[in-house]
C-alpha positions as CSV (number, residue, x, y, z in Angstrom):
1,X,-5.4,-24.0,21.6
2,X,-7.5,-27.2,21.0
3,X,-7.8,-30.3,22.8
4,X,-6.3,-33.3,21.5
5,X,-9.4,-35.4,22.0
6,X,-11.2,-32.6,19.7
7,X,-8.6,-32.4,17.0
8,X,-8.5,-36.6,16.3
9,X,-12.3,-35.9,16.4
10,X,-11.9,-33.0,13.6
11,X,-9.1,-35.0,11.5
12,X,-12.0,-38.2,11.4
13,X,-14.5,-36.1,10.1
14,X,-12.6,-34.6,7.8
15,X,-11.6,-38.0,6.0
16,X,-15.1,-39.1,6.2
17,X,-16.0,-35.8,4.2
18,X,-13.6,-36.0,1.9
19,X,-14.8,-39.6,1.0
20,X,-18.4,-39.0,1.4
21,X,-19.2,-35.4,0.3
22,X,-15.9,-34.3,-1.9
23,X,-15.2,-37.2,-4.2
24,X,-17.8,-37.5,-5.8
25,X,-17.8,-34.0,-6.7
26,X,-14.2,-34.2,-7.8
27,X,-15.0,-37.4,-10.0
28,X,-18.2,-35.2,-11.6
29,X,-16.4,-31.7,-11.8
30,X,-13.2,-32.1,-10.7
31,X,-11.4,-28.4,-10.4
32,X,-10.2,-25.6,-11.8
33,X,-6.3,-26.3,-11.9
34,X,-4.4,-29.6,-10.6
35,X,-2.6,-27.0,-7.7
36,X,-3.4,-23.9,-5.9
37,X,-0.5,-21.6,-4.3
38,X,0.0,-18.3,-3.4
39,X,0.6,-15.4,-5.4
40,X,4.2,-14.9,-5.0
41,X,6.0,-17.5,-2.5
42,X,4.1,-20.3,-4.4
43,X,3.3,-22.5,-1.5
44,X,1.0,-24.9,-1.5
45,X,-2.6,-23.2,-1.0
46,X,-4.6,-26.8,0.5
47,X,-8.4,-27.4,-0.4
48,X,-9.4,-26.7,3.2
49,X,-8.1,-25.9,6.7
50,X,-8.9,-27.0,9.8
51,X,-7.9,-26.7,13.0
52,X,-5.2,-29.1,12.8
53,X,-3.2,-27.1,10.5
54,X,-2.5,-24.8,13.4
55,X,-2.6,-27.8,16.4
56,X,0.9,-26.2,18.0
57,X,-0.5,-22.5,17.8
58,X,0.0,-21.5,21.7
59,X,-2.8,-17.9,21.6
60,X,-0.7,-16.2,24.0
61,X,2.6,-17.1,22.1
62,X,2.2,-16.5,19.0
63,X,-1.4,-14.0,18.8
64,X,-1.5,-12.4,22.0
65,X,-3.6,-9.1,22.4
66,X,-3.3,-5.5,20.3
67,X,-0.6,-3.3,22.3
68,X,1.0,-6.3,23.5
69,X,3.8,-8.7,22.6
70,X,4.2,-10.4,20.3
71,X,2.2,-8.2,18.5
72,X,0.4,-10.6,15.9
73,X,-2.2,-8.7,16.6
74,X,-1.5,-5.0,15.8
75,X,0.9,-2.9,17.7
76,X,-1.8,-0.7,19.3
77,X,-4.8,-1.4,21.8
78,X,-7.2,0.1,19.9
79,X,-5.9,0.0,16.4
80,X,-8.4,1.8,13.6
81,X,-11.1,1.9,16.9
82,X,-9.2,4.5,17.8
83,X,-7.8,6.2,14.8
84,X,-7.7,5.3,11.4
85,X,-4.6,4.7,9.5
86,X,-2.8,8.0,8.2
87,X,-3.7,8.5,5.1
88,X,-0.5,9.4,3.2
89,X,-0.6,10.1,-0.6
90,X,3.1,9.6,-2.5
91,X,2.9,13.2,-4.5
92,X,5.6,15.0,-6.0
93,X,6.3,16.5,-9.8
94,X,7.7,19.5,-11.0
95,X,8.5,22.6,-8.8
96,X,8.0,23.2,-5.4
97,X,4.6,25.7,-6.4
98,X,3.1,22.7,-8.6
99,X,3.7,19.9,-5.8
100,X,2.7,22.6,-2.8
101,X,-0.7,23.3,-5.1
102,X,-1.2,19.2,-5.0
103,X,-0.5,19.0,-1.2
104,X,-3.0,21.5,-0.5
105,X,-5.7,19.9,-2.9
106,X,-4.7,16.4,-1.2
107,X,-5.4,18.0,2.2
108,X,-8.6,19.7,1.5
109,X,-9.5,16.6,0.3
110,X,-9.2,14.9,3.7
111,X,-5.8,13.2,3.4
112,X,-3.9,13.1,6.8
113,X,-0.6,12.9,5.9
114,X,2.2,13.9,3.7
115,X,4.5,11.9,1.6
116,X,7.1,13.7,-0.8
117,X,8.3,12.1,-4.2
118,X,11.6,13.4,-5.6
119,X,12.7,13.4,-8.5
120,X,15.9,11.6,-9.6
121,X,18.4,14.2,-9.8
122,X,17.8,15.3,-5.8
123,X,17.6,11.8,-4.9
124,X,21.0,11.5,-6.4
125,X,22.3,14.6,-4.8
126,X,22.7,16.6,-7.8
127,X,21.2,20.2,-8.7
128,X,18.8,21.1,-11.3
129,X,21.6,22.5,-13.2
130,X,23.8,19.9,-13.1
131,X,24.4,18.0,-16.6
132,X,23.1,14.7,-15.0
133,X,20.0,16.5,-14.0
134,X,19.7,17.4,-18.0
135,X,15.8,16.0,-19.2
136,X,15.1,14.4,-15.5
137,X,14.1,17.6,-13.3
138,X,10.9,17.7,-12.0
139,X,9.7,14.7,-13.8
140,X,9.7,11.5,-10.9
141,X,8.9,14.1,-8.5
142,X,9.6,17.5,-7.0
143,X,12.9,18.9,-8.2
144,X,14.4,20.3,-4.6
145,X,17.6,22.4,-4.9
146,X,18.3,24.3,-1.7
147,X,16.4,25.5,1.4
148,X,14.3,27.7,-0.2
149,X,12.8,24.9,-2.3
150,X,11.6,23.5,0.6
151,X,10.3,26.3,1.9
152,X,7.6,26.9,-1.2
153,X,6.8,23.1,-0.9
154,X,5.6,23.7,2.8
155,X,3.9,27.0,2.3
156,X,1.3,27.4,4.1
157,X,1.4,23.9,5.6
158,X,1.9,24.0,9.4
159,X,5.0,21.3,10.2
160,X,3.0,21.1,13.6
161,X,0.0,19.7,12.1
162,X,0.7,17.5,9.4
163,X,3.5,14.4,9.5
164,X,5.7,14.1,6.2
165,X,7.3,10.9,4.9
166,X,10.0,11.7,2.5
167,X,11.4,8.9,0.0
168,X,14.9,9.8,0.2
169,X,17.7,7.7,0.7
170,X,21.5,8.9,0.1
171,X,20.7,12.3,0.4
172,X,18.7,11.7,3.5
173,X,20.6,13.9,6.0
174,X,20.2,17.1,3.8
175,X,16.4,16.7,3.0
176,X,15.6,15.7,6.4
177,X,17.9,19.2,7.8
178,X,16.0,20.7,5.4
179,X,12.9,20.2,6.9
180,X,14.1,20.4,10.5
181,X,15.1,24.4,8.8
182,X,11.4,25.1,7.6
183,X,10.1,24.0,11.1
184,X,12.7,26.5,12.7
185,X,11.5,29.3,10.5
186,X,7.4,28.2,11.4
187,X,8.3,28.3,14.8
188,X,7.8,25.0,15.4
189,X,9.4,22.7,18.3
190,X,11.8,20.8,16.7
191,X,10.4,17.5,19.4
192,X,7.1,18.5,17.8
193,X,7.9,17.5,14.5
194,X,6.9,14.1,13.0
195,X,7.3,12.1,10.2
196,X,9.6,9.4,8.1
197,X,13.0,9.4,5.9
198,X,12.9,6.1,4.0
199,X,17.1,6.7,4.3
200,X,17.0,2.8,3.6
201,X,20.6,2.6,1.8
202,X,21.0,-1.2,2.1
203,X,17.7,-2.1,0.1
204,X,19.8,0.5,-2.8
205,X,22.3,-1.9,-3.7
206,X,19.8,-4.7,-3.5
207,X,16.9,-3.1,-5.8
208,X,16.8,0.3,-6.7
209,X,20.5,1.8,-7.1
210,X,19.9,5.4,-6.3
211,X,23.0,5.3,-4.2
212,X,25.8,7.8,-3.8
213,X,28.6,6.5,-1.4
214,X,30.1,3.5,-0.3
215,X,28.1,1.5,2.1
216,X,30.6,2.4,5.1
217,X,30.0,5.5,5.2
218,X,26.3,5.7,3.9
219,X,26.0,3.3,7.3
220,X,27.8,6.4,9.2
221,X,25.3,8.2,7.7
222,X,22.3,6.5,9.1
223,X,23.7,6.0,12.6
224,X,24.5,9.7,13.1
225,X,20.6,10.3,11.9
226,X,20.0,7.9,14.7
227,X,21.8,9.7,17.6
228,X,20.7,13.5,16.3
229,X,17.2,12.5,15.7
230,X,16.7,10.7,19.2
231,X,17.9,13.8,20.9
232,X,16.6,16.5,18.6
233,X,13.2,15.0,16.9
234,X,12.4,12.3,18.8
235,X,9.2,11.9,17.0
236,X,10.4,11.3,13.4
237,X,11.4,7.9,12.2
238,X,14.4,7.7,11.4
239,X,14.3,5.4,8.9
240,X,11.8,3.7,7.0
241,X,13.7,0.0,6.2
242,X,11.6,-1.1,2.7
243,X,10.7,-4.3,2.0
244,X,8.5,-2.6,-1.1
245,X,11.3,-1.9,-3.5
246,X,12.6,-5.6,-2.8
247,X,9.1,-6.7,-3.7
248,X,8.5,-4.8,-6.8
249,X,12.0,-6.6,-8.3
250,X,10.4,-9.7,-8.0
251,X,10.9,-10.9,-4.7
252,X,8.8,-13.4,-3.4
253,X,6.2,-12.6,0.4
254,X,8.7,-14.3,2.0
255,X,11.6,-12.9,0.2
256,X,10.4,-9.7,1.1
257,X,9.9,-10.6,5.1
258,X,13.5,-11.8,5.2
259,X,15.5,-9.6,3.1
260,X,13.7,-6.2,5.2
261,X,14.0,-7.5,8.3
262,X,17.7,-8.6,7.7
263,X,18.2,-5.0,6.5
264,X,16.9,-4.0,9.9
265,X,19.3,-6.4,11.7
266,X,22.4,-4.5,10.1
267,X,21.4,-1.3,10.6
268,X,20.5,-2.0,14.3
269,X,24.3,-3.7,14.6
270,X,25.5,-0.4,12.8
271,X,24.4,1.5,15.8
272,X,25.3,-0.9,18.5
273,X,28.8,-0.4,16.7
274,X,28.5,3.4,17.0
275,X,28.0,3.0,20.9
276,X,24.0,3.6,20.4
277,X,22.0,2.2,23.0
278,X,19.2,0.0,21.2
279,X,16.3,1.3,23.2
280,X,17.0,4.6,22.4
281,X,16.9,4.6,18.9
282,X,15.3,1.2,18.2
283,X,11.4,3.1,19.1
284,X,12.1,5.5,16.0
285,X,12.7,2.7,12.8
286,X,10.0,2.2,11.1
287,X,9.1,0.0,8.1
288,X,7.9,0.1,4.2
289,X,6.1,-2.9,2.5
290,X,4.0,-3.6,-0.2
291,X,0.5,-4.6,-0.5
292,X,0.4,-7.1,-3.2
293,X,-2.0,-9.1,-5.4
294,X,-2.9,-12.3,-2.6
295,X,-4.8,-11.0,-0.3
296,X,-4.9,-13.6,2.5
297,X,-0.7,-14.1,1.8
298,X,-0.2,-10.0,2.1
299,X,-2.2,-10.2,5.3
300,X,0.0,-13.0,6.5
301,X,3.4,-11.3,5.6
302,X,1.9,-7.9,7.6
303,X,1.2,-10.2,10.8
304,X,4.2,-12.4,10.5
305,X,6.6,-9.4,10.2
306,X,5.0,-7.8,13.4
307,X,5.8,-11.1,15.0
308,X,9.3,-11.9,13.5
309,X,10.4,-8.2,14.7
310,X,9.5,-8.5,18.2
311,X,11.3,-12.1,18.5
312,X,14.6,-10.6,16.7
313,X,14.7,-7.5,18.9
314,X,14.3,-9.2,22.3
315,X,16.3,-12.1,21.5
316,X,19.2,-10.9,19.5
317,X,19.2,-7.6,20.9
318,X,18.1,-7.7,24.4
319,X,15.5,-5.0,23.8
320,X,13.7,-3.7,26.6
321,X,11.6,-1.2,25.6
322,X,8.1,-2.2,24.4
323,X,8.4,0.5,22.0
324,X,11.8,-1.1,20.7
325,X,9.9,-4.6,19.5
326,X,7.1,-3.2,18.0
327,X,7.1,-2.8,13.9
328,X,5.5,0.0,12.6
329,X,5.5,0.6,8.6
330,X,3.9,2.2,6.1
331,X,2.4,0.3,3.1
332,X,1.6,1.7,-0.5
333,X,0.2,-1.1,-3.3
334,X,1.9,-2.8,-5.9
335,X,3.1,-0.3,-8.8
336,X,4.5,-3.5,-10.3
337,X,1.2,-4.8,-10.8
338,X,-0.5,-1.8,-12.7
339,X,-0.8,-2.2,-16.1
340,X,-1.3,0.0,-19.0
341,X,-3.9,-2.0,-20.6
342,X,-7.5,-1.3,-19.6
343,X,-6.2,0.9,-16.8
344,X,-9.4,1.3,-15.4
345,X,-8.6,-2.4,-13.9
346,X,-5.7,-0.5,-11.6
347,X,-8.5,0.9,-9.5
348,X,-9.9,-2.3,-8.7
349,X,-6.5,-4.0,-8.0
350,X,-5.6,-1.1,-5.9
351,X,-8.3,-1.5,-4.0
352,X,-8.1,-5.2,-3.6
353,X,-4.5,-4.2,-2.2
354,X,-5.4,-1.6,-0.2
355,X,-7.9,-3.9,1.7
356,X,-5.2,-6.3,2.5
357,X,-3.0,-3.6,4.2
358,X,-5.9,-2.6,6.3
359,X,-6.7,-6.2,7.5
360,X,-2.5,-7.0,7.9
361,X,-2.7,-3.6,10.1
362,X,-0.4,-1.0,8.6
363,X,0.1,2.9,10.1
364,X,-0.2,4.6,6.9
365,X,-1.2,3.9,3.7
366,X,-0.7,4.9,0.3
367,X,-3.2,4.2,-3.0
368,X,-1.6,4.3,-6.3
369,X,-3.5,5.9,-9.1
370,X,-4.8,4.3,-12.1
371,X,-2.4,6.0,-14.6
372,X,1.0,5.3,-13.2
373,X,1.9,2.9,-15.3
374,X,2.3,5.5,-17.7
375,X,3.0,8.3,-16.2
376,X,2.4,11.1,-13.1
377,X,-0.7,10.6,-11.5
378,X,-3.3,13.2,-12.7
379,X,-5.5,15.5,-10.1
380,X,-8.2,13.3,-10.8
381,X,-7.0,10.0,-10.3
382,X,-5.3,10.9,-7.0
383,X,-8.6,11.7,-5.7
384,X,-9.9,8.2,-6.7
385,X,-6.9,6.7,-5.0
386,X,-7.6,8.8,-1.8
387,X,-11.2,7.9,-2.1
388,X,-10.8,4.6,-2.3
389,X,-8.6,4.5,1.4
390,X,-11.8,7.0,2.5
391,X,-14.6,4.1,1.1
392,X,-12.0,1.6,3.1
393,X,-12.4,3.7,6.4
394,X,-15.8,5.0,6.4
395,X,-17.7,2.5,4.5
396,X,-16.4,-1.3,4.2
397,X,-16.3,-2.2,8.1
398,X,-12.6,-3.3,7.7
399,X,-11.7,-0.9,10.2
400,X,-14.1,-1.7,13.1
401,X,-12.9,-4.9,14.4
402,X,-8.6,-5.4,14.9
403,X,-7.3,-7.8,12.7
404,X,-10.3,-9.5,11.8
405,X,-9.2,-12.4,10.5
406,X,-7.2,-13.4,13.1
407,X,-8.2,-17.3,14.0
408,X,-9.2,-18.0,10.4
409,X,-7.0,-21.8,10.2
410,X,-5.5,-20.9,6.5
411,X,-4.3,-17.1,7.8
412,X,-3.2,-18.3,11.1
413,X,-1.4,-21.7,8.8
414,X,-0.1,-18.8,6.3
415,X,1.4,-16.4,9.1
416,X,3.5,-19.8,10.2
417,X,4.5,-20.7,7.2
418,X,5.9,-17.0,6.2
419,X,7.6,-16.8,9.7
420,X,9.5,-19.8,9.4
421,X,10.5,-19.5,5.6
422,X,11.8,-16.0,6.4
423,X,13.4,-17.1,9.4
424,X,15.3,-19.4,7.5
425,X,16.2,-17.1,4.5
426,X,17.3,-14.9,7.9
427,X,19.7,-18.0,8.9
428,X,21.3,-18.1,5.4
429,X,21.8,-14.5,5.7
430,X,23.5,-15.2,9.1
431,X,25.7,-17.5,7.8
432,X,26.4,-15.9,4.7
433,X,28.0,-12.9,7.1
434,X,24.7,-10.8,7.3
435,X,23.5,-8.5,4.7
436,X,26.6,-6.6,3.4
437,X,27.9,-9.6,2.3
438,X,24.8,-11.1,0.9
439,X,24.3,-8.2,-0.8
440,X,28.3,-7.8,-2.0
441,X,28.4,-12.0,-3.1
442,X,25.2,-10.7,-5.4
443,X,23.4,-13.3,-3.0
444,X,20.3,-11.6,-2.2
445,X,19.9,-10.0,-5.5
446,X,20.0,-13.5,-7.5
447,X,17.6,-15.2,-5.6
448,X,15.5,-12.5,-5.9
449,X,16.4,-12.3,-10.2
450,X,15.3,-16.0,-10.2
451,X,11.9,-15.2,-9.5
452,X,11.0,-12.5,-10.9
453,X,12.4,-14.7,-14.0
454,X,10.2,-17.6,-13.5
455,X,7.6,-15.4,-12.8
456,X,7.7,-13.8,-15.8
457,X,7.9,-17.1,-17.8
458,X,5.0,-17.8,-16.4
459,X,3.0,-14.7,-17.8
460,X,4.7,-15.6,-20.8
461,X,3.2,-18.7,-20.8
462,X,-0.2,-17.6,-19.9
463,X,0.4,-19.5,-16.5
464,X,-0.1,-16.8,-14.4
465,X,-3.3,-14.4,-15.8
466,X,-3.1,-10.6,-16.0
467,X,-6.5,-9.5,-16.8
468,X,-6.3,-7.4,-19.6
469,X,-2.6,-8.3,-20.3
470,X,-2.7,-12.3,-21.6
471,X,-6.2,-12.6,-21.1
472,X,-9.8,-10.9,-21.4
473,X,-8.0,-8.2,-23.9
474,X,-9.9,-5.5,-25.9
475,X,-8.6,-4.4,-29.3
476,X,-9.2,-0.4,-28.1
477,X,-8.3,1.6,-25.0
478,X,-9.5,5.1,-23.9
479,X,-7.3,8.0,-24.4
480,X,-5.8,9.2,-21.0
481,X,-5.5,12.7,-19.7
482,X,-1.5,12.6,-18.6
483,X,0.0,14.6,-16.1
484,X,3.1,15.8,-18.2
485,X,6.3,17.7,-17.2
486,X,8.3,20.2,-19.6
487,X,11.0,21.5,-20.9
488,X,10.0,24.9,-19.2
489,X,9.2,23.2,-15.8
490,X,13.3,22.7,-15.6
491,X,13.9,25.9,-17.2
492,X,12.2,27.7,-14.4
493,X,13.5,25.6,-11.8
494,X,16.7,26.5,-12.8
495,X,16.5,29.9,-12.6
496,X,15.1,30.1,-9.3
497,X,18.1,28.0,-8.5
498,X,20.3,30.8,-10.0
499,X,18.3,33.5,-8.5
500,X,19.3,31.3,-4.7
501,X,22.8,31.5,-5.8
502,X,22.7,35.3,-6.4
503,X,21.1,36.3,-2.9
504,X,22.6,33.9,-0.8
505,X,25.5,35.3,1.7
506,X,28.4,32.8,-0.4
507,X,31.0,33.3,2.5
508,X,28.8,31.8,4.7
509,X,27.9,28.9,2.4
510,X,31.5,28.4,2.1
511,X,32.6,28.6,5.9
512,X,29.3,25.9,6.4
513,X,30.5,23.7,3.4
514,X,34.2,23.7,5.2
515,X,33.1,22.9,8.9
516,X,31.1,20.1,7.1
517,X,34.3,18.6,5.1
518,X,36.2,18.7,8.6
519,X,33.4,17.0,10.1
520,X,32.7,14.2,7.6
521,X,37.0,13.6,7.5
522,X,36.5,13.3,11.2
523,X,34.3,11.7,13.5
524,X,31.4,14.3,14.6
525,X,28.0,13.8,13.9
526,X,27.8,15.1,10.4
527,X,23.9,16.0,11.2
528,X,24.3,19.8,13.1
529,X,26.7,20.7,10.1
530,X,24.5,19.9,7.3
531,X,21.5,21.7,9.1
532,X,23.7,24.8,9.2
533,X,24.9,24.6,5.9
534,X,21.2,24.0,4.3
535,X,20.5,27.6,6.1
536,X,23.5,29.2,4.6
537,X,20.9,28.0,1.1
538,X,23.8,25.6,0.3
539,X,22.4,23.2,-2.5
540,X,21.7,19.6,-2.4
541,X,24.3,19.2,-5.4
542,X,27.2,21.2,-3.0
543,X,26.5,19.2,0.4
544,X,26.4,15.9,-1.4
545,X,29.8,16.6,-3.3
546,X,31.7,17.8,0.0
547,X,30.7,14.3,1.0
548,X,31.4,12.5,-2.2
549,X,34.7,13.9,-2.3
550,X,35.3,13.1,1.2
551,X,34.0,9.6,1.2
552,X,34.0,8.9,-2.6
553,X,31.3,7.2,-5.0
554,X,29.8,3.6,-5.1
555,X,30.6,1.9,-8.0
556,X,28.2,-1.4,-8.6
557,X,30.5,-4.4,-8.4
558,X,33.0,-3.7,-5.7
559,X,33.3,-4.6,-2.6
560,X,30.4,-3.6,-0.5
């Protein structure tokens, strides 16, 4: 992009300034630390850039325009010109009434989307009632048991009007049939319906170990979801392939780039397997990363992986389809980084990360609240975190412009060096036998160990400063309202369980639970049998045991 002549010119000037005008600052003051890196990947952060640190850049290879490959630049023409980013608060707690009462507050309140939190016992495919439910129900999010749970958590919520991301991963299939029922009962197209199943399993075993079955057939799992959703809901994502979860265990920017998008690579293969063709299914995966600390690195990480995507799905893949090579994801910031010291500090580094996500140019976006380091989010922090995408949108100017600091020499420099350290974590991958076998070797998961190791050392060590945590402390901190949930919260969800169990037509449940085992112990799509069974009101707990039994349990440490 420069001129050769122009750049020698550039590099002269810049010695002559360095001798002229810097050193004898740096002799007088000298500066705040010996060496300056980034947040996370630790790379060298250099006093100054110029345009010689990005003297191979070729604008229409690696930039280009919005809408256009290689998508640098934003995978839409207009990005936030022409519409903001969806607005997508993570809520869930309780019962379906106390989670349907916050979606309607978070909608009145002018948030755009919906994104459902479950809590631990649904996202492990038990029921309420279940003995490894016992003290967890309701408390990491919404306790969903059966159909008719899901039809209180949409009531009065038109499935035509809103999209809903849903951060569910082995249970996937049943939450997302689930849904696809409530939209049959509203009336609603089922082509009409839109919105995201994280149903990352991979990113499980690496990170957050809310897994129920083997990876062979979780990956059956996924690919059927594939071929059902491109026919039948061709608007929902099919999977939502998370870098965040990597992130918050320590990973590294770069970490993060390579270990999500290798994720991706496997589950494309999975499908090419299955007989899938790639630009069918390939316009429906979507993405999840975080928005961390570094502003200027996060930025770089969101434009890189745009850029990485669209060079692995036309080059490994053969992709065709425009749609196919361009990376959509959702972001939410950094829960690792709230603290519960001075909380009031979490609004200002949400914000902080927030901004980043905007500039990098994500889809959707979700704020944390203040208080979740300690606990569910109350009303009135939620609002703060809404307000703050809302101030973002409406007030900052971030969103006027698309990617705004495109052509800034250290972002452009950054975006390089993330691409080609991920592409070589990618390579190691590759030669490792992909992801599977990363992940079974407990590859991926040391490297990422080490540095959330060293990085702690260096807190530790008061290397690396949390404000409020190992520096700039107070001896006192505010009492916080907390958003609790009881003993009688599970006691009523199970009794509306019960009450399901006593209505429902049980032949039917167990002719649907039957077709299902025949199905899974065979080789049709599992995703029409789990759809009839959730609107026979079989339970979460019942579907996922027809499968466990069929396919059994992951146990950590085997083969994967």
């Amino acid at each position: 992009m420069f001129d050769a002549d122009d750049l020698e010119a550039i590099r002269r000037e810049k010695d002559d300034w360095e001798d002229e005008t810097l050193e004898p600052t740096l002799e007088r003051f000298g500066e705040r630390k010996e060496e300056f890196t980034t947040d996370t990947d630790g790379q060298t952060v250099e006093r100054l850039y110029t345009p010689n640190d990005v003297a191979d850049a070729d604008y229409d290879d690696d930039l280009g325009f919005p809408g256009e490959d290689p998508y640098t630049r934003g995978v839409y023409p207009t990005m936030y010109r022409g519409r903001l980013w969806t607005m997508r608060q993570y809520a869930g707690f309780g019962t379906a009434e106390e989670t349907n009462e916050r979606y309607h507050y978070l909608l009145d309140n002018g948030q755009s989307g919906l994104s459902v939190a479950f809590d631990l016992p649904t996202q492990m495919g038990y029921t309420s009632d279940d003995e490894m439910s016992a003290g967890e129900v309701g408390k990491s999010g919404v306790a969903i048991d059966s159909l008719a749970d899901m039809e209180t958590l949409f009531d009065g919520i038109p499935l035509d009007e809103v999209s809903t991301s849903m951060t569910i991963n082995a249970p996937a299939s049943v939450l997302l049939a689930m849904y696809i029922a409530v939209g049959d009962e509203q009336g609603v197209p089922r082509e009409q319906l839109r919105g995201t199943i994280q149903n990352d399993l991979l990113k499980e075993y690496i990170a957050r170990n809310t897994y129920i079955y083997p990876p062979e057939p979780s990956m059956r799992i996924i690919t059927d979801i594939f071929e059902f959703c491109a026919e039948e809901t061709p608007k929902f994502n099919t999977i939502s392939i998370s870098g965040y979860h990597v992130r918050e265990a320590g990973a590294t920017a770069a970490q993060e780039l390579a270990f999500t998008l290798g994720n991706g690579i496997e589950y494309v293969e999975a499908a090419l397997d299955a007989g899938l063709d790639v630009d069918e299914f390939a316009p429906q995966l979507s993405f999840f990363f975080n928005a961390h600390n570094d502003i200027l690195e996060e930025v770089a990480k969101f434009r890189a992986a745009r850029r990485m995507w669209a060079t692995i799905m036309e080059e490994r893949f053969g992709a065709e389809n425009p749609k196919s090579k361009q990376l959509k994801f959702h972001t939410q910031t950094a829960g690792s980084t709230l603290t519960a010291q001075q909380i009031e500090n979490n609004v200002v580094r949400v914000a902080y990360q927030a901004l980043a996500a905007v500039l990098g140019g994500t889809q959707s976006l979700h704020t944390n609240g203040k208080d979740e380091a300690l606990a569910l989010p109350t009303e009135k922090s939620v609002r703060t975190a809404l307000r703050t995408q809302q101030i973002l949108a409406h007030e900052s100017g971030a969103a006027d412009t698309i990617d705004p600091l495109a052509g800034s020499y250290y972002v452009e420099a950054l975006t390089d060096d993330l691409e080609a350290e991920a592409f070589d974590l990618i390579d190691t991958v590759d030669e490792k036998g992909g992801m599977l076998q990363a992940i079974e070797s407990q590859w991926v998961q040391r490297q990422i160990q080490d540095v959330a190791f060293d990085r702690q050392q260096e807190v530790e060590a008061g290397e690396r400063i949390i404000v409020g945590v190992n520096e700039f402390e107070v001896d006192e901190e505010p009492e916080m309202d907390i958003q609790e949930v009881t003993e009688e919260d599970e006691r009523r969800q199970i009794d509306r369980l019960n009450e399901v169990r006593e209505e429902r037509d049980e032949e039917a449940v167990e002719a649907k639970l039957a077709a299902l085992r025949d199905a899974a112990e065979g080789s049709d799509n599992l995703l029409p049998y789990i759809v009839d069974a959730v609107k026979a009101y079989a339970t979460v707990g019942e579907i996922c045991d027809v499968l466990r039994d069929v396919f059994g349990e992951y146990q950590p440490g085997t083969a994967v």
